[in-house]
N, C-alpha and C positions, 0 to 999 in steps of 0.2 A: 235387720237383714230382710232382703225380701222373701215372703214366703216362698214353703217348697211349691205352693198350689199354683200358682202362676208361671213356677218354672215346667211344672207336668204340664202345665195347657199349654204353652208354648213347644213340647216334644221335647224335654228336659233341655233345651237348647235357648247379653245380646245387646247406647248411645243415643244415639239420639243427633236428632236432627241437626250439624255445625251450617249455621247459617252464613253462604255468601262460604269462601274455602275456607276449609280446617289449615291450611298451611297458610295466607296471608293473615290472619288475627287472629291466637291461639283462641283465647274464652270470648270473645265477642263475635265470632263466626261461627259459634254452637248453638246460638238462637236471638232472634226479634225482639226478647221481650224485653229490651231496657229499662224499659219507660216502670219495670219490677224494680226496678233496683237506683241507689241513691248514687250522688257523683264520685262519693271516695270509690263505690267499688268500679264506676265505671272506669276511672284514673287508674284504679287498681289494674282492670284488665290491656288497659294500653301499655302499663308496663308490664306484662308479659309478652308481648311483642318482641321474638327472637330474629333477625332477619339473616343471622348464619344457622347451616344448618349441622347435626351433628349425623354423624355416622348409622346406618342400621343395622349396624354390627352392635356397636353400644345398647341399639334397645328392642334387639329382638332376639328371641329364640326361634329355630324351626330352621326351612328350607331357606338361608338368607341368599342365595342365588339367583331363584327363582323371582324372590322380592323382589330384590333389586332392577329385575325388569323390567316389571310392573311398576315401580314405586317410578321408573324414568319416564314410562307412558304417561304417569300420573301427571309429571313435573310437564309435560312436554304441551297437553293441556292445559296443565294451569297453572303457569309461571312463576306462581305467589306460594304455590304452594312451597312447605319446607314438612319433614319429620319431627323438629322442634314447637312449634308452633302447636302441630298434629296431636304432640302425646302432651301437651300444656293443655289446651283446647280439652282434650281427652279426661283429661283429673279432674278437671274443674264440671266438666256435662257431668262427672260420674258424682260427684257430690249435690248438684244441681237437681238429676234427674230423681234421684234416692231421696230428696229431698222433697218436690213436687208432687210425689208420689205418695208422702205416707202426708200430708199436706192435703189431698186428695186436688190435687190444682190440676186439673186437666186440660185447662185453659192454655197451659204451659207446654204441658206434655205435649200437644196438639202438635204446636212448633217444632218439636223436638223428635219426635218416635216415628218410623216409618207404619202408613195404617194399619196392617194386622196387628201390629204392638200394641199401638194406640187402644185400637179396642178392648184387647188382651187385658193392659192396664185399666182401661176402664171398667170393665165388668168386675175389677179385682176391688177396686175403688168402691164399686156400689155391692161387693159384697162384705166389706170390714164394716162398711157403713150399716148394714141389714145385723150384721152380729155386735151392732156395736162397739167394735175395736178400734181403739185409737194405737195406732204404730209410729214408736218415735226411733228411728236408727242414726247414731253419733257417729261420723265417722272420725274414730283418733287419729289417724294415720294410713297415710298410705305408703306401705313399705316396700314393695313392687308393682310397677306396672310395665310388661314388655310387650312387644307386638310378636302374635306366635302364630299369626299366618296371613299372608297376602296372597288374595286370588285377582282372575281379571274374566270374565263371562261374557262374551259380548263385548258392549261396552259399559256395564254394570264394575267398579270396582269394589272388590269388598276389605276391610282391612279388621281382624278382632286383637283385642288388646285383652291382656290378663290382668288382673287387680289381685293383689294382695293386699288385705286392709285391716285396719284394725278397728273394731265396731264397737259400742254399746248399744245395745237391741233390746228393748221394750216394747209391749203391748199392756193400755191400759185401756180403764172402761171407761165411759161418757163421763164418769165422776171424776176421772183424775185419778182411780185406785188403780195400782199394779197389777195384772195379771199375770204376768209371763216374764221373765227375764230378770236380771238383778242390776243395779245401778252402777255396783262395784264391779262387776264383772268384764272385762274387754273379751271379745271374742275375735279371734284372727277367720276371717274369710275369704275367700278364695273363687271369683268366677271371671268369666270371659263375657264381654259384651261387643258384640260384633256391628261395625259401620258400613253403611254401604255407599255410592256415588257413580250418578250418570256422569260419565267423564268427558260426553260431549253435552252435558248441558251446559248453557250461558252461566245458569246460577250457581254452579259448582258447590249447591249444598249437599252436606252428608247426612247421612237417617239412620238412628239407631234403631235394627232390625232383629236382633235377639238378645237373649241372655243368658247364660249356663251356668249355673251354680253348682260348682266344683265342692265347696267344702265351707 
């Protein structure tokens, strides 16, 4: 789990960068960095590729009215884009980014976080690294994920998705010893990480710009 401390710096309040739209190629429009990963998974991410879309009734909680108004302005921008694609795209950054993170790869994140985050993560990075903590978090499952609000600012879109997950959360030391957490243990966790997208830019990338750890 990510600490609480990073979530206080951020104003207890969050994705990451989907590179090129979240709606034309669900995991392969969340970031650049291929050239990380071997061919099975990139095979892997073409077959997530939905090009029917499904309902936002299905995958949201909140004001779906309002959504949907915003979610047409979306489409009407950027043709590729689909809700399916979106919250595919969405599971996959959220195991990626959680990943990069306790990894300390910032090299990654870079690609991925809008800059205040970025930083946010880094200073978080070179402080586990100062107390010597190594953070490994498993994610077992993910047992919900809905979209629980769509706004539109300008022309700023933002879109946050909720995670319900189920984790194995560890902190050991440069030795490899245990400090914090149990092996056996799953922990059910609960936070919101919110996307954002200039919806007249050409590049139609999106940038994970907070985080809120609910539970």
């Amino acid at each position: 789990m990510i600490e609480l401390a990073i979530y206080a710096f951020l104003a207890a309040f969050i994705f990451f960068r989907l590179y090129n739209s979240a709606g034309k190629i669900s995991t392969a429009s969340f970031h650049k960095t291929n050239s990380h990963y071997n061919s099975n998974q990139k095979e892997k991410y073409i077959e997530d590729i939905v090009y029917e879309d499904v309902t936002l009734e299905s995958i949201m909680e909140g004001d779906i009215e309002n959504a949907k108004h915003i979610i047409e302005t979306i489409k009407k921008k950027n043709k590729e884009f689909t809700l399916q694609n979106f919250m595919n795209g969405a599971a996959n950054a959220f195991e990626l980014i959680i990943k990069a993170y306790n990894q300390g790869k910032s090299n990654i994140l870079l690609t991925l976080l809008d800059g205040e985050l970025y930083n946010a993560f880094v200073q978080e990075i070179q402080n586990r690294k100062n107390l010597g903590n190594v953070h490994e978090d498993v994610i077992v499952s993910i047992l919900s994920q809905k979209i629980v609000n769509v706004s539109l600012i300008n022309n700023t879109a933002y879109i946050v998705v909720k995670f319900i997950t189920e984790q194995i959360n560890l902190i050991k030391d440069i030795n490899g010893n245990l400090v914090s957490g149990n092996v056996s243990k799953i922990n059910k966790v609960e936070d919101k990480w919110q996307f954002k997208q200039d919806i007249t830019s050409l590049s139609q990338k999106w940038y994970l710009t907070s985080v809120n750890f609910i539970s």
